[in-house]
C-alpha positions in Angstrom: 48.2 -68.4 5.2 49.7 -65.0 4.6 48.7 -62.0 6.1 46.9 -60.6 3.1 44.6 -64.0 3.0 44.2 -63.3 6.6 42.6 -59.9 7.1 40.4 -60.9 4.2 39.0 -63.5 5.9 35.6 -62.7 7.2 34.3 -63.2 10.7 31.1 -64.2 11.2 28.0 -62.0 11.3 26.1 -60.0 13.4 23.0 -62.9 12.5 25.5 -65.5 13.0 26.6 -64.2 16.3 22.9 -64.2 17.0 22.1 -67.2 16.5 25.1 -69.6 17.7 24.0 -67.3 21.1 20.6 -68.8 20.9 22.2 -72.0 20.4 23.8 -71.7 23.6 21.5 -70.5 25.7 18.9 -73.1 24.3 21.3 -76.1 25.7 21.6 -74.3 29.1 24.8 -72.1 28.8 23.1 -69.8 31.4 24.0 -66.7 29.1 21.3 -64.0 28.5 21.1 -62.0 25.2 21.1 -58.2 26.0 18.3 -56.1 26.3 17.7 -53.7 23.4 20.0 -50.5 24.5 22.1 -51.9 26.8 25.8 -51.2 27.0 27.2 -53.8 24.4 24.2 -54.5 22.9 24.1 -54.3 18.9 23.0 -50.6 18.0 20.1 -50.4 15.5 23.0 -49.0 12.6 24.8 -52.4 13.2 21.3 -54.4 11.9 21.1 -51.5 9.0 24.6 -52.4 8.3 23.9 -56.3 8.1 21.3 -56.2 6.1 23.4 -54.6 3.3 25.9 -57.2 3.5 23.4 -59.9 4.2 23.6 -63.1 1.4 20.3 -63.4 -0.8 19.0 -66.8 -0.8 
């Protein structure tokens, strides 16, 4: 892989973040999501931001 293939690669989303979280937590991982404004929590612009980029089923 070059490096030009490489930084276009895309990460996963914020939804997909999300929900592999869930995930986790649902088979006992012991992780909490973060209360809405707490420090490293998702800001209300990232969710904005995501649903631009979100796929249309």
């Amino acid at each position: 892989m070059t490096t030009k293939t490489a930084a276009k690669a895309k990460k996963p989303g914020l939804y997909a973040n999300i929900q592999a979280k869930k995930k986790r937590i649902e088979k006992g991982s012991g992780e909490t999501m973060r209360k809405k404004g707490a420090k490293g929590a998702p800001e209300a612009g990232a969710f904005r931001q995501a649903e631009k980029t979100a796929k249309k089923k």
